[in-house]
C-alpha positions in Angstrom: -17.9 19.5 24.6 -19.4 16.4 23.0 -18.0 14.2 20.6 -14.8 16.6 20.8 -11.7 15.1 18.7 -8.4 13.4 20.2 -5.3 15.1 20.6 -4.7 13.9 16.3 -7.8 15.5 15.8 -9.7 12.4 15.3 -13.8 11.9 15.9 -15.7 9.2 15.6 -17.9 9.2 12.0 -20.4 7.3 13.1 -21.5 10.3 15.2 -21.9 12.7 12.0 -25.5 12.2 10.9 -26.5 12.8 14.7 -25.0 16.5 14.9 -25.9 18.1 11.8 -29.2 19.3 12.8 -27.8 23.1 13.5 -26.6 23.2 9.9 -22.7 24.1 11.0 -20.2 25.5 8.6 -18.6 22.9 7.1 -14.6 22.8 5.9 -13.3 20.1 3.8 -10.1 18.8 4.4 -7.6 18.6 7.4 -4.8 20.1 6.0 -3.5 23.7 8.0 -5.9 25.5 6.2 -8.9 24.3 7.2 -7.8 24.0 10.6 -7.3 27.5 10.5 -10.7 28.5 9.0 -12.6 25.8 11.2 -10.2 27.8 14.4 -11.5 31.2 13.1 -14.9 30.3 12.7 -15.1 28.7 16.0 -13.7 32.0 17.4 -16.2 33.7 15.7 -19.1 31.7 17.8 -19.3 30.0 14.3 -20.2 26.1 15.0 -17.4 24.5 12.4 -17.2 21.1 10.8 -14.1 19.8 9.5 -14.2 17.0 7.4 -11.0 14.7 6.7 -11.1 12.1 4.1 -7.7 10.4 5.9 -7.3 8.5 9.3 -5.6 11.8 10.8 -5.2 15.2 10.3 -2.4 16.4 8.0 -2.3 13.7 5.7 -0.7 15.1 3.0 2.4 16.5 5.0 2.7 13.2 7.2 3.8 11.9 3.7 6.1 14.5 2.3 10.1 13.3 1.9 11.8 12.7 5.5 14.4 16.0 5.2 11.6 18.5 4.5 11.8 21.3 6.2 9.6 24.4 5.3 10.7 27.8 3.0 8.6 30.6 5.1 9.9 31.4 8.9 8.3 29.7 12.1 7.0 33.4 13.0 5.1 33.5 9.6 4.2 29.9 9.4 2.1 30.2 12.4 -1.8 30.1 12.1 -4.2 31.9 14.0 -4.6 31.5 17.6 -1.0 29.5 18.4 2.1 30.8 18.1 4.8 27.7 17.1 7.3 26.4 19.7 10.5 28.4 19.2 12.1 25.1 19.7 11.5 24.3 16.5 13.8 26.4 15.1 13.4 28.7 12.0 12.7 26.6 9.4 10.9 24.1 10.7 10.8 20.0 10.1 7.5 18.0 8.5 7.3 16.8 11.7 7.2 19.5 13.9 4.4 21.0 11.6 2.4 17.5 11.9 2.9 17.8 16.0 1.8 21.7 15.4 -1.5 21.1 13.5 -2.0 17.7 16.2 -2.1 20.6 19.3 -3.4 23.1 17.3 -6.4 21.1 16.9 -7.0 19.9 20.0 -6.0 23.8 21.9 -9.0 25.0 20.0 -10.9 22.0 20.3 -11.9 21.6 17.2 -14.7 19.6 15.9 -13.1 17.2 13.5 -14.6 14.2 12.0 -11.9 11.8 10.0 -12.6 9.0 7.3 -15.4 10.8 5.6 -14.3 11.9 2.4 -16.9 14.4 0.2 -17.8 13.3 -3.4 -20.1 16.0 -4.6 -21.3 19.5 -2.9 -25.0 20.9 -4.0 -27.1 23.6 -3.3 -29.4 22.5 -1.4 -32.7 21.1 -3.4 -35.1 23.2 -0.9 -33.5 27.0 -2.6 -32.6 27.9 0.8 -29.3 29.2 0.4 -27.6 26.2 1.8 -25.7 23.6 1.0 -25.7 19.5 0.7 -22.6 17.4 0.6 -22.6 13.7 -0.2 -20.6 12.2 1.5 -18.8 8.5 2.0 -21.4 5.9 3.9 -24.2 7.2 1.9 -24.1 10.0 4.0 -26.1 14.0 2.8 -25.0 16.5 5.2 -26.4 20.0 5.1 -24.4 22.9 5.9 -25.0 26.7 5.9 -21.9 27.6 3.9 -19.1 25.6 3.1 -15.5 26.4 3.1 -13.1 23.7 0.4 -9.6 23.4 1.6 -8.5 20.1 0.0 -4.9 21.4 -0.9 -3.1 22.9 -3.7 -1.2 19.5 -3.4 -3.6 17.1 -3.9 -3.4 14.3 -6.4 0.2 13.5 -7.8 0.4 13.7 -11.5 2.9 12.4 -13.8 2.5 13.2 -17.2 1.6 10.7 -19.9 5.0 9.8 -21.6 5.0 8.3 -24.6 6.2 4.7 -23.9 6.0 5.1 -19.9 5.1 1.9 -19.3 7.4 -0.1 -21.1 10.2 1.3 -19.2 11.8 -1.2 -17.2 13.3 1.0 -14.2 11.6 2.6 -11.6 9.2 5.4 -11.8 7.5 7.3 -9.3 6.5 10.5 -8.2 7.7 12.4 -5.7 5.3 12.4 -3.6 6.2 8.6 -3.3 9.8 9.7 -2.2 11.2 9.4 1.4 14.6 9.5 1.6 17.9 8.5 -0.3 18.6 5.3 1.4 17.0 3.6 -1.6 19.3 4.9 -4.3 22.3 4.5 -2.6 25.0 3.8 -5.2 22.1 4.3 -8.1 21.6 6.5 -11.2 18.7 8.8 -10.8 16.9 11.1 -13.1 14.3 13.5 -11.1 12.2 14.9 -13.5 11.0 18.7 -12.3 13.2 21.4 -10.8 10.4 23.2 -8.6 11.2 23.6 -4.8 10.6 19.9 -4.6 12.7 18.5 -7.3 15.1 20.4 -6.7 15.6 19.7 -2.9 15.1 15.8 -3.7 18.2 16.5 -6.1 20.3 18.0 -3.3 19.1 15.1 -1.0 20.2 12.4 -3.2 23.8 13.5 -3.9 24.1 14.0 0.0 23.0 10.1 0.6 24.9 8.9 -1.8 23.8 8.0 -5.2 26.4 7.8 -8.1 24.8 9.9 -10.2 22.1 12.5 -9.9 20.5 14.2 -13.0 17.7 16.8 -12.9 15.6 17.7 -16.2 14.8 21.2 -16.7 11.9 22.7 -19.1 12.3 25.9 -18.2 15.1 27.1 -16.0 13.6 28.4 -12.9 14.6 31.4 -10.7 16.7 30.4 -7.9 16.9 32.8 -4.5 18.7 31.6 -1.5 16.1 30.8 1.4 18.0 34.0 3.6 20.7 35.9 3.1 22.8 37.7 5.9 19.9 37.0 8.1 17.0 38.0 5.7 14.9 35.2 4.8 13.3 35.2 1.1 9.8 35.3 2.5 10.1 39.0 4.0 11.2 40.2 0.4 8.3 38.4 -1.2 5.7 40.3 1.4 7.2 43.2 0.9 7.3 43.3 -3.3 3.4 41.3 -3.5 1.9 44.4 -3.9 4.6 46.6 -6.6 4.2 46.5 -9.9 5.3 43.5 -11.5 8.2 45.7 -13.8 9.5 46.8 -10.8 9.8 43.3 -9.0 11.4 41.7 -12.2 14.0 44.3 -12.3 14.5 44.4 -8.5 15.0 40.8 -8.4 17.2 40.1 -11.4 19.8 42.5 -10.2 19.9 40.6 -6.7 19.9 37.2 -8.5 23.1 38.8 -10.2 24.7 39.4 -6.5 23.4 36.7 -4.7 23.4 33.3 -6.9 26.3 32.4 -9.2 25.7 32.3 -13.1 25.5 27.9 -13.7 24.9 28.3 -16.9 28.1 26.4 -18.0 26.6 23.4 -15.9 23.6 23.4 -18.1 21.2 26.1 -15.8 21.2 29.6 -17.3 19.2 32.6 -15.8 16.0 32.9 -16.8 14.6 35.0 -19.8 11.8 35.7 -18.2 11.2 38.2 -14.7 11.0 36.5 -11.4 7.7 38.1 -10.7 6.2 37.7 -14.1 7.0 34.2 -13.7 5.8 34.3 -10.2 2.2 35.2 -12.3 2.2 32.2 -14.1 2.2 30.3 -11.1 5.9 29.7 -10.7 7.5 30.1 -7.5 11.1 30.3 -7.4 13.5 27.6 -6.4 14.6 28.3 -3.0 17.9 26.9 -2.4 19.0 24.5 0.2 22.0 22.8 -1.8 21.2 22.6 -5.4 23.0 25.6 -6.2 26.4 24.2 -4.7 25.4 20.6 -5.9 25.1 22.0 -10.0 27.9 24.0 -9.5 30.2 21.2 -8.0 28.7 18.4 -11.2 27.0 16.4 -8.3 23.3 17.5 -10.2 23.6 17.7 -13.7 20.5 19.0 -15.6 19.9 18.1 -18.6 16.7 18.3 -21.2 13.3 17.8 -20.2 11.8 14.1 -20.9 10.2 13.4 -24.7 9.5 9.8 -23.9 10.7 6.2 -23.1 12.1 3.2 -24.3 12.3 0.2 -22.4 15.6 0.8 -20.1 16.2 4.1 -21.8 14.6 7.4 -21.1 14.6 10.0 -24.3 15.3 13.5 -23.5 14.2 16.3 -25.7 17.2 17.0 -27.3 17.1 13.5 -28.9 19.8 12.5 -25.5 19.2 8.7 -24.6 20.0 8.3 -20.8 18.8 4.6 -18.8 18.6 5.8 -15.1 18.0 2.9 -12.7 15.1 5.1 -11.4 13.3 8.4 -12.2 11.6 10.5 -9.9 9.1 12.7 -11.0 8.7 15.9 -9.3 6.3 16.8 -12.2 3.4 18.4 -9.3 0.1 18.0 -8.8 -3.5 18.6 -9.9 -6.1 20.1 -7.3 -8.9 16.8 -8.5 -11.7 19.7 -7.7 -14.0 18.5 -11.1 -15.3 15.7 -9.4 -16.1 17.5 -6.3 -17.8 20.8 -7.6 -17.4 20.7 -11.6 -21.0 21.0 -12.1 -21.3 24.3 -10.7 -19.1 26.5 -13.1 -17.0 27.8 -10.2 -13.7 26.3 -11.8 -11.0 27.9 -14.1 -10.0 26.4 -17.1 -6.8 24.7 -14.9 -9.6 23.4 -12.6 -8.9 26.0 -10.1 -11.2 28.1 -8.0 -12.3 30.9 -9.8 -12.2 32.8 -6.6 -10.6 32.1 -3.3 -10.5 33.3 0.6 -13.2 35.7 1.5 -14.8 36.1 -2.0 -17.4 33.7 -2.9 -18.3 33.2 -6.9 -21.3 34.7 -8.4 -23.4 31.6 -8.4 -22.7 30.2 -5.5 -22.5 32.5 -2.7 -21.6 31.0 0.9 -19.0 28.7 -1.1 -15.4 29.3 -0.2 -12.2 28.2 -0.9 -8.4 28.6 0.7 -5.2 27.0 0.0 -5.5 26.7 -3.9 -2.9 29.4 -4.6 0.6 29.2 -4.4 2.3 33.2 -2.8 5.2 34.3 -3.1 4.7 35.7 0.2 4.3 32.2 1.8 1.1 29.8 1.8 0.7 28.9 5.6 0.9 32.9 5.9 -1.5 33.2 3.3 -4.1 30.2 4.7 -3.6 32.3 7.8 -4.9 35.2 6.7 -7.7 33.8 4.5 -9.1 32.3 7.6 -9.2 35.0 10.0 -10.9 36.6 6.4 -13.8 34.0 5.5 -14.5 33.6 9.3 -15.8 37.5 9.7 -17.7 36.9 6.1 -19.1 33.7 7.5 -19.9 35.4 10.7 -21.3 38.8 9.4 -23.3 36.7 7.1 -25.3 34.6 9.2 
């Protein structure tokens, strides 16, 4: 196969411009879900671009914090085509997953072309039904559809603070976290207590910081990650489909079995259902450790952040705390206004309007995977929106 990619998935972009001229599909970003789509295509006789704005495929998860290790099972986390070692065990590590999209890509030989980065996709000008992407280099490549898989994860935000940058310790976001060793012997507020700030809690108290604080807006639903055997991800299939009354009953009752009431240690149940919440775009909190760590005093929540002040950080509750550092676990935004703005495809959160194999009104043969959030599991989720768009892709041309 010409210009086919190294083992990381890696192809030459000087080559682009000079294999265009079939008008492929083209799928932005080298994350597992366009891997996935770009596999399904290809297994659809579909020719498949994927473009990767990084040196290497998987960015974004070649960065994530050293002890990550993933929520959904190595049976469900799988994407089409290859199943995952069972070496590496049930839950498996960052990087595992990085060697696992590495020979994923090159088993199905996908056509991968890295450090090209789109800034702006267009119907084409010729009202042919396809599309143009500009592209870095000065490059316009035309594509017959085009499939955006850039990452629900894509640009770290920290919210504005009043007085943020007058504070004298260290700030940073999480996805600028790596491991404890830093904060040894160190008092640390993380700022979030989502899946992510909450398991950069549990891994700070384990490596040794004198004091670990979390702040809490609203107190989240926490579900251990298996119990007796039953991972959290095969309950979360099975209730995605029931009626939301029925989940939020369901799961408040098992809450009430499985996870101890911390609400002396600052963390009290939620008011509102687990699935209604789950709605709203909040996932719960699976545990590995910060229900024993809260429960022990080794993570302490406290208030959400108001603002700064020099060395101190003010909570809501008019608290004044001075960490040495504060870690924001505060998520991220998907950047897609930039990209695709202009063509009134976005919600008013600046996400997709639509996603797998539906394609908006206006701009049919434009897809999108990756920008929601399941409870059921998003690599399972990615996995099935591929096989999905691929058989639209193919039926339609």
């Amino acid at each position: 196969m010409p210009n086919s990619p190294s083992p990381t998935g890696r192809t030459d972009a000087v080559a682009l411009t000079d294999r265009t001229d079939d008008r492929p599909v083209y799928v932005i970003g080298g994350g597992p879900g366009g891997l996935a789509t770009a596999a399904a295509l290809r297994a659809r006789g579909v020719r498949a671009v994927v473009l990767e704005k990084a040196d290497r495929i998987g960015a974004s998860w070649r960065g994530h914090y050293d002890r990550l290790h993933l929520h959904t099972t190595r049976r469900w986390s799988a994407l089409p085509g290859l199943r995952m070692p069972r070496k590496f065990g049930r839950w498996v590590g960052r990087d595992d997953l990085v060697r696992y999209l590495e020979k994923y890509t090159e088993h199905h030989e996908l056509d991968v072309v890295t450090g090209v980065e789109v800034s702006r996709i267009d119907p084409h000008p010729d009202g042919s039904g396809d599309w143009q992407l500009t592209a870095t280099g000065g490059r316009v490549l035309r594509g017959r559809a085009v499939v955006v898989a850039t990452g629900f994860n894509h640009t770290p935000r920290i919210p504005e603070w009043p007085g943020r940058d007058t504070f004298t310790g260290e700030l940073l976001h999480a996805a600028e976290y790596r491991n404890p060793a830093p904060y040894a012997d160190k008092d640390v507020l993380v700022v979030g207590i989502g899946n992510t700030g909450a398991e950069i809690a549990a891994d700070l108290t384990e490596g040794g910081a004198a004091r670990v604080r979390i702040a809490v807006r609203t107190a989240p639903h926490i579900v251990r990650r298996s119990t007796a055997g039953w991972p959290a991800q095969a309950t979360g299939i099975l209730v995605r489909r029931l009626p939301v009354r029925m989940v939020d009953k369901a799961g408040s009752l098992l809450a009430r079995v499985a996870v101890p009431d911390l609400s002396a240690q600052g963390l009290p149940r939620p008011e509102k259902g687990l699935y209604s919440r789950v709605r709203e775009g909040a996932i719960p909190v699976q545990d590995v450790g910060l229900i024993d760590a809260v429960k022990s005093g080794r993570v302490v929540p406290v208030a959400t952040v108001a603002s700064f002040d020099k060395d101190a950080v003010v909570l809501a509750d008019g608290t004044r705390i001075a960490p040495d550092a504060v870690i924001a676990a505060t998520g991220y935004s998907r950047a897609l206004e930039p990209l695709l703005g202009h063509l009134d495809v976005l919600d008013g959160r600046g996400r997709p309007v639509v996603h797998g194999a539906r394609t908006p009104k206006e701009a049919p043969g434009l897809y999108f995977t990756g920008f929601t959030n399941p409870i059921s599991g998003m690599l399972r989720e990615l996995a099935r929106d591929a096989e999905k768009i691929a058989k639209r892709v193919a039926r339609a041309h």
